[in-house]
MILUMTI-195583 format. One record per residue (C-alpha): residue in three letters; z, y, x. Coordinates in steps of 0.001 Angstrom, whole numbers. Example, Ala and Ser with C-alpha at 12.3 -4.5 7.8 and 13.67 -1.06 7.14 Angstrom:
2
 code      pz      py      px
  ALA    7800   -4500   12300
  SER    7140   -1060   13670
END
This chain:
428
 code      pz      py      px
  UNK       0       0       0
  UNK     884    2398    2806
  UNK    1999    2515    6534
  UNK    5485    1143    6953
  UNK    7851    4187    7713
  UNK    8833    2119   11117
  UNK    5484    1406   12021
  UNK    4581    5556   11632
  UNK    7426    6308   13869
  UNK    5814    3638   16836
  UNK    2657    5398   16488
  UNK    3422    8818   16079
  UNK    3992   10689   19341
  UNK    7320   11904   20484
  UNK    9648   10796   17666
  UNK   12611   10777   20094
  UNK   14678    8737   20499
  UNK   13885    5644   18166
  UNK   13351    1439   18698
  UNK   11625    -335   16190
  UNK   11953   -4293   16261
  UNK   13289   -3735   19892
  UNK   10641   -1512   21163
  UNK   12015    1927   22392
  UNK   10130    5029   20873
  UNK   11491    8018   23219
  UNK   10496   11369   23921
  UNK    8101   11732   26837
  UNK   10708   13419   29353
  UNK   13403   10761   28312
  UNK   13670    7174   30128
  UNK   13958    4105   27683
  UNK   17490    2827   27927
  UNK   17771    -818   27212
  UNK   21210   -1874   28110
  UNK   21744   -5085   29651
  UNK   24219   -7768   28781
  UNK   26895   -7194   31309
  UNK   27318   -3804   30101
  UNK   27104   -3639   26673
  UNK   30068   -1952   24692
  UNK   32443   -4130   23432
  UNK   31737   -3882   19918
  UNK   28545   -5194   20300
  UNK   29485   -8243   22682
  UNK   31925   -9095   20126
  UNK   29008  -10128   17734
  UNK   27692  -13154   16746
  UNK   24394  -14603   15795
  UNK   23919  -14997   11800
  UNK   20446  -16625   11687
  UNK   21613  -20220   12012
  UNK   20984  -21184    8641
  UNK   17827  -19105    7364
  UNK   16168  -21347    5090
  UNK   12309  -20425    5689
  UNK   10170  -19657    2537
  UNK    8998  -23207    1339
  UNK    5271  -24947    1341
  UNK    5658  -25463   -2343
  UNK    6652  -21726   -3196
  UNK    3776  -20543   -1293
  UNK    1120  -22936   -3530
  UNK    3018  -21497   -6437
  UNK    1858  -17849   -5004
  UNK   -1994  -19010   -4982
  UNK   -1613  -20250   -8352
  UNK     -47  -17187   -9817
  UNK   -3002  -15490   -7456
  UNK   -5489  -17266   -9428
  UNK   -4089  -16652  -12668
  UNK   -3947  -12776  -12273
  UNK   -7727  -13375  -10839
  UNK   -8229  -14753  -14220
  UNK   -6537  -12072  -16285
  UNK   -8387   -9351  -14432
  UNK  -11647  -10544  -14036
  UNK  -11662  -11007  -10213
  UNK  -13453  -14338   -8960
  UNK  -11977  -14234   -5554
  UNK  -10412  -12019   -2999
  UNK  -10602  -11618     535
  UNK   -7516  -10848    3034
  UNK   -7774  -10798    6745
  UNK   -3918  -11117    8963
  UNK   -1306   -8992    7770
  UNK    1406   -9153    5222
  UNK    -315  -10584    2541
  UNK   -2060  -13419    4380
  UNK    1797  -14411    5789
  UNK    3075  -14247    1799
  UNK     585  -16825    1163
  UNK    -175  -19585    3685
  UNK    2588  -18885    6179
  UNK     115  -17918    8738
  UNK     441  -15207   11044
  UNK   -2826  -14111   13741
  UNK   -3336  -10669   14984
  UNK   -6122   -8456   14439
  UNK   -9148   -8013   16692
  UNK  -13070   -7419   16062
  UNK  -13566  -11103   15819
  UNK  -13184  -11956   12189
  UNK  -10272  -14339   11282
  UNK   -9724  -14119    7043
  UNK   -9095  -16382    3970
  UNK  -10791  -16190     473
  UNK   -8614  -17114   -2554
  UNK  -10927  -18406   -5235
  UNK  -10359  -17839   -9337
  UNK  -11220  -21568   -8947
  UNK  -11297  -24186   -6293
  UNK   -9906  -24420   -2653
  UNK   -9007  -21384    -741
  UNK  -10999  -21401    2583
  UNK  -11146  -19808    5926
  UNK  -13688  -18156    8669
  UNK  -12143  -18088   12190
  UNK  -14397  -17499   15370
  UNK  -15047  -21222   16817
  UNK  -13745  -21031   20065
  UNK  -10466  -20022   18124
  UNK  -10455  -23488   15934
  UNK   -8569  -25373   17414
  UNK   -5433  -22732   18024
  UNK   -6384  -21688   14185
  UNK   -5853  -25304   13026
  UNK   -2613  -26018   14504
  UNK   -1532  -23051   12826
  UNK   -3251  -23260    8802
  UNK   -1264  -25397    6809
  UNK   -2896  -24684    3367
  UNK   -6489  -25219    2714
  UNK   -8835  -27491    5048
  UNK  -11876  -25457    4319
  UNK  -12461  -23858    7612
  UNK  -15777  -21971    8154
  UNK  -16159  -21191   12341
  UNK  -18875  -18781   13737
  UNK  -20441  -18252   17397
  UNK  -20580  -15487   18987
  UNK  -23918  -14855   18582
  UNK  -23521  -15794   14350
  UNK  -22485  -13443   11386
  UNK  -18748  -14222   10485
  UNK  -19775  -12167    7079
  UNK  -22603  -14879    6251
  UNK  -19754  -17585    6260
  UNK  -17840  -15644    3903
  UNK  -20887  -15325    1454
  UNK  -21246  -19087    1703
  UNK  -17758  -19686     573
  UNK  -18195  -17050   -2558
  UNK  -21891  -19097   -3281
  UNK  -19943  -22655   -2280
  UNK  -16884  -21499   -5140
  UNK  -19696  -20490   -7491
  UNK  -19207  -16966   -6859
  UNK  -23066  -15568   -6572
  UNK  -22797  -12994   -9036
  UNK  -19278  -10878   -9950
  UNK  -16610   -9283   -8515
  UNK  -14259  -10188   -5450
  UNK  -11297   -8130   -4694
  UNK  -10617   -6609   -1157
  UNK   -6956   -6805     491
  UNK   -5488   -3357     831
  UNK   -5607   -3370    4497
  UNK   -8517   -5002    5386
  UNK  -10460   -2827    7640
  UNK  -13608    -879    6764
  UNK  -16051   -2375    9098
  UNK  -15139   -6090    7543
  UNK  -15657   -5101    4295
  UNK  -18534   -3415    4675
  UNK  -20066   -6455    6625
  UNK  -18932   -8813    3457
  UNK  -20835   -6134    1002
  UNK  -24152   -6365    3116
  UNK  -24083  -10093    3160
  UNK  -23487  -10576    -421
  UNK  -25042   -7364   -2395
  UNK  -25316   -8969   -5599
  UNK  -21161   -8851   -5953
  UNK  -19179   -5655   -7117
  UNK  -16211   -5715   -4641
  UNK  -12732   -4192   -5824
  UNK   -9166   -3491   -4380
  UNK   -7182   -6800   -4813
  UNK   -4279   -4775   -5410
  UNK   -3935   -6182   -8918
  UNK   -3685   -9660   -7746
  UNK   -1605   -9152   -4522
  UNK     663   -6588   -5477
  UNK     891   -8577   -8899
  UNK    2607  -11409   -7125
  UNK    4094   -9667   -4643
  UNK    6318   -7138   -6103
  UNK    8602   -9810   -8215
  UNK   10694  -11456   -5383
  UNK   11940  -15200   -5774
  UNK   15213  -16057   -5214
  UNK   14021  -17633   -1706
  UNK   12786  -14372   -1268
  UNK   16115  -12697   -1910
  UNK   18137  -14620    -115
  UNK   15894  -13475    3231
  UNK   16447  -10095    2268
  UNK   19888  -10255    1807
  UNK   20345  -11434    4902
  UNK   18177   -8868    7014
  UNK   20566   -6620    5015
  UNK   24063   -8159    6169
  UNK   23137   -8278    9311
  UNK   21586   -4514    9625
  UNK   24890   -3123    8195
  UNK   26354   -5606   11007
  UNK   24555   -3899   13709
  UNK   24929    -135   12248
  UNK   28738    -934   12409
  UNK   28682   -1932   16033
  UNK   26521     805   17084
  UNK   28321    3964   15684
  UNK   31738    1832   17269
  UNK   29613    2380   20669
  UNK   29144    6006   20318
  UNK   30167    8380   22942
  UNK   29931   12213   23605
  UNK   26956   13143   25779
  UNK   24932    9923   24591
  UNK   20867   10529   24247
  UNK   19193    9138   21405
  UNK   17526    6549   23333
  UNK   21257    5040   24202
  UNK   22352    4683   20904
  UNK   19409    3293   19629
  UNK   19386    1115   22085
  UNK   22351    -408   21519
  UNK   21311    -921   18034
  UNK   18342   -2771   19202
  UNK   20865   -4896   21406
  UNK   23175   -5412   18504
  UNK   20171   -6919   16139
  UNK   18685   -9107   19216
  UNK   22933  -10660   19380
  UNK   22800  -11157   15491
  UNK   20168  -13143   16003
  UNK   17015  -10666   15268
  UNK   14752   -7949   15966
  UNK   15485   -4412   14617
  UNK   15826   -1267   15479
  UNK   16777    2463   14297
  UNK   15523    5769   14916
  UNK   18486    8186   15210
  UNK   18889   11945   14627
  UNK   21613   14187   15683
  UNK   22925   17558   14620
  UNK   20331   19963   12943
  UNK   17754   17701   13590
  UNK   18814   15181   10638
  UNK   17111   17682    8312
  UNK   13826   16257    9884
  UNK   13138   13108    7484
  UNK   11433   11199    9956
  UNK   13395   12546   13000
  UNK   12284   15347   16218
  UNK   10655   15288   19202
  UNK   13670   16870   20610
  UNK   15639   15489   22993
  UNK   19186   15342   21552
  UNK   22668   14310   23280
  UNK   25866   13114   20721
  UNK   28163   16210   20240
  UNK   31379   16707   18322
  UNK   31058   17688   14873
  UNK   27334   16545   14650
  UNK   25954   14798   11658
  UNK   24683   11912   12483
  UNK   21248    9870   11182
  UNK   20649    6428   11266
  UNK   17686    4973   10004
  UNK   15962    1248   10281
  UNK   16654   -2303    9774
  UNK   15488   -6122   10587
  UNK   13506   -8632    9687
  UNK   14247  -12417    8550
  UNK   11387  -14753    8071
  UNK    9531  -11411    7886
  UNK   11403  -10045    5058
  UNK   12522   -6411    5850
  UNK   16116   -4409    5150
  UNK   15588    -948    5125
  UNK   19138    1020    5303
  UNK   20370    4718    6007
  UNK   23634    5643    6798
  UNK   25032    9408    7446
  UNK   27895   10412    8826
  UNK   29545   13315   11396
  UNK   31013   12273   14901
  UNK   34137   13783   14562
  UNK   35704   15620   11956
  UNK   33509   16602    8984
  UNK   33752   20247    8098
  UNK   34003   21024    4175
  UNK   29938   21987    3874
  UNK   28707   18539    5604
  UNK   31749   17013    3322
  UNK   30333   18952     270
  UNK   26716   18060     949
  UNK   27579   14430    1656
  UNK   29057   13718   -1721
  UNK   26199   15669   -3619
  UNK   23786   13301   -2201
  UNK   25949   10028   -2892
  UNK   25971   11332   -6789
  UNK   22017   11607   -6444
  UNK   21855    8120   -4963
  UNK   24231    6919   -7726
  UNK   21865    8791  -10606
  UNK   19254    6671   -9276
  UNK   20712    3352   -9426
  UNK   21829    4054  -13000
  UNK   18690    4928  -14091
  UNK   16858    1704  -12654
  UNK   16753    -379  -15968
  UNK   14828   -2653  -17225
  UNK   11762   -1881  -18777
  UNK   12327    2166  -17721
  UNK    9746    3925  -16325
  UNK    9969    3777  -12118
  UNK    9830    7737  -12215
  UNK   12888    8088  -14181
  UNK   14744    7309  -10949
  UNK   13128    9964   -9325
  UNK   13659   12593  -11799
  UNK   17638   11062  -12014
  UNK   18403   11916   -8516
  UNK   16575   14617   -8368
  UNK   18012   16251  -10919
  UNK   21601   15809   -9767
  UNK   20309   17702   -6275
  UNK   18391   20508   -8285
  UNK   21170   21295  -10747
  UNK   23254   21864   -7789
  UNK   20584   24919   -6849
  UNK   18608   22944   -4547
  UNK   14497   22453   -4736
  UNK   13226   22603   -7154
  UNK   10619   19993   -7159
  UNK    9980   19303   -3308
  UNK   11188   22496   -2376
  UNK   13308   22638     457
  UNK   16826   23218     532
  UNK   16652   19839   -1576
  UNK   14840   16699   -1757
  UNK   11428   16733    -247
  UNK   10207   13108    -526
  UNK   10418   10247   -3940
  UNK   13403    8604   -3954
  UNK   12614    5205   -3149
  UNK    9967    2550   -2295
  UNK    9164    -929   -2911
  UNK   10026   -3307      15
  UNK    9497   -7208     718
  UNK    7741   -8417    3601
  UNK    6597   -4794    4162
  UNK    9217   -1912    4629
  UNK    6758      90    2108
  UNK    4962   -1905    -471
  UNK    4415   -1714   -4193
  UNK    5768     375   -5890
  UNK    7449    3285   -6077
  UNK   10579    5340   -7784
  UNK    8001    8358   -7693
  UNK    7027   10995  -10272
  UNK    4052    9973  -12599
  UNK    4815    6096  -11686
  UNK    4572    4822  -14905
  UNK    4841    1096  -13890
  UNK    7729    -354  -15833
  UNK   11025   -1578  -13605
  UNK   11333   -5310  -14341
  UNK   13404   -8298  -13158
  UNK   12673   -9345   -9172
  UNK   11410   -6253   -7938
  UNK   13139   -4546   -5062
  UNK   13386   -1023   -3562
  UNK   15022    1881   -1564
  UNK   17404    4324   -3703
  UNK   17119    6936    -948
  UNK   17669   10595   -1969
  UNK   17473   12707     977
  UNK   19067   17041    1212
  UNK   17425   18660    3568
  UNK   18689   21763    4812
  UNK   16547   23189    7906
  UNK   18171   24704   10565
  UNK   22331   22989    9584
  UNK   21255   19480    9246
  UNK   20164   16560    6599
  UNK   21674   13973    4288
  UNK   20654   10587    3434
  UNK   21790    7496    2087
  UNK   19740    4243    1961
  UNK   20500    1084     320
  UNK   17854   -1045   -1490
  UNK   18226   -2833   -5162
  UNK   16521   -5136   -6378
  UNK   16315   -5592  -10674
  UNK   17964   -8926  -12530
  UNK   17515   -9053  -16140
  UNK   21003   -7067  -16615
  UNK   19565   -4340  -14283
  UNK   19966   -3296  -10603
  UNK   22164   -4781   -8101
  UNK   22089   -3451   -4509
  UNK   22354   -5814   -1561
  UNK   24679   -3862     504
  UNK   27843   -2007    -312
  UNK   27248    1552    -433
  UNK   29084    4392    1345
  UNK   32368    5466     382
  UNK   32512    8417    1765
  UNK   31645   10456    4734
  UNK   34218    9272    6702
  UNK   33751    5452    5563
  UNK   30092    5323    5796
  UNK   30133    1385    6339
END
């Protein structure tokens, strides 16, 4: 649906200070700091790995995801749909391959087998890796991977009609696919993939839960580490180190002082004072499933405006959560917490003082995917989905607020997976 917030922050330049998934984003004129085992702080050498018993999504649950794929395919009209490596191939089959400009993909049929196209010298690495489906198409070097994929739409029956295109599958592929088969109409597959994805399982929950115990795990450790004078880099850092001893990859990006009114953080290099307000932002992953948490909070003692501020923002995040119901629209959680922030003489709107950004976002196996608590979202909030409730004040030049927890919906409404912040001074 979009780029993952993380993902932005590793490939946007100088967003100081930041690790994502154990990679440390820094600003230019600061050194990484990865601190080694023999002198980590002692909160985080005190941890222990929580990923002994992860219970990995099952064979069985991912031929349930085709079928449901094929049903929607059904319902709207699609007669297959194409998805090259990413997310949505994973949710599927299991299988993960990075992306090149040699064409690996899979075709989900309305009917029939799903197949594959891999480049032949790849086959036999491709094999040991596909578990689902034994329809495998190669090509040479010197061949058109987009003439196999025509021959598996003609081979399913597919010569005339409409195939659905992945989100992210790149422009040159699809355009490729189009040229080889220009009697089909090609579509996004949204529909189809977002249509299964954005209802989570309870196999599916239980991943995310996890990521989220152990990110709140880590977060605890890490602000236990802090220290006057310490860069970004070093407390993120030992974030990253706290997630690799739970037993994972994560990773934060970290603001300090004024600079917390930046959503996404500054390319300023910042050291740890007292009396800053303090911005951490990130999460894991478990069997690919993401946790996505913020926590806020001032090293030292808070003065009555951060105190003020703090607890206006926890009533917007609460306003959300109450208005995440069943069946309501997913823009009456935006307007909820916003409102709570405007009729306290922020905004309006996206005006800043105030909230500049929706309130929350879908997550799963992507830290943004479908949908979103955003104005004009009309998509109806139902059992299994799961998102962010993340409010944000933003107050240029004194510093930002946010809290972060994600929800996802049971039939009786939302339940977060994390326990939220008490207060400023019990943040965890």
């Amino acid at each position: 649906m979009c780029t993952d917030r993380r993902d932005f922050l590793r490939l946007s330049a100088g967003i100081a200070g930041a690790t994502l998934f154990g990679s440390s984003l820094v600003h230019a004129q600061e050194e990484s700091f990865q601190p080694q085992q023999g002198t980590l702080p002692e909160p985080i050498r005190r941890l222990r790995r929580m990923t002994g018993n992860v219970q990995p999504i099952s064979f069985e649950e991912r031929k349930r995801r085709i079928q449901k794929a094929q049903k929607l395919m059904l319902e709207n009209h699609v007669d297959a749909i194409y998805i090259e490596p990413g997310s949505s191939m994973f949710y599927y089959t299991g299988m993960r391959w990075g992306t090149s400009e040699r064409m690996l993909a899979m075709v989900i049929p309305a009917r029939g087998e799903i197949a594959w196209v891999c480049p032949k010298f790849e086959e036999e690495r491709a094999r040991e890796l596909i578990h689902m489906g034994t329809d495998i198409r190669t090509w040479e070097e010197d061949e058109s991977p987009y003439k196999r994929v025509a021959e598996i739409f003609k081979d399913r029956g597919v010569r005339t009609g409409t195939v659905g295109i992945e989100e992210r599958v790149r422009f040159f592929l699809y355009d490729g696919i189009r040229l080889a088969a220009p009697a089909l109409k090609f579509v996004s597959a949204t529909p189809i993939t977002a249509g299964c994805r954005m209802y989570k399982s309870p196999a599916e929950l239980a991943l995310m839960q996890l990521a989220n115990d152990i990110t709140i795990e880590a977060y605890k450790a890490t602000r236990d580490s802090m220290t006057e004078g310490m860069t970004q880099g070093e407390f993120a850092g030992n974030c990253s180190a706290a997630f690799r001893a739970l037993g994972t990859s994560g990773g934060i990006f970290v603001s300090f002082g004024k600079y917390t009114a930046f959503p996404h953080g500054s390319s300023t290099p910042q050291r740890l004072k007292e009396g800053d307000v303090v911005l951490m932002d990130g999460g894991c992953s478990v069997e690919g499933y993401q946790s996505d948490i913020t926590r806020t909070f001032v090293f030292g003692k808070p003065t009555d405006r951060q105190r003020q501020i703090w607890d206006l923002e926890r009533k917007s995040q609460d306003a959300g959560f109450a208005a995440a119901k069943v069946g309501a629209p997913c823009e009456a959680v935006d307007a909820a917490a916003r409102k709570v922030i405007v009729d306290a003489g922020f905004g309006p709107d996206y005006k800043v003082p105030g909230l500049p950004h929706r309130t929350g976002h879908g997550i799963g196996l992507d830290g943004h995917e479908w949908t979103n608590f955003v104005r004009g979202n009309k998509t109806p909030i139902q059992p299994g989905m799961c998102f962010s409730d993340e409010p944000t004040i933003v107050i240029y030049g004194e510093f930002g607020i946010r809290l972060e927890d994600c929800l996802y919906i049971t039939p009786d409404g939302p339940r977060f997976f994390t326990k939220q912040s008490a207060s400023i001074d019990e943040p965890f």
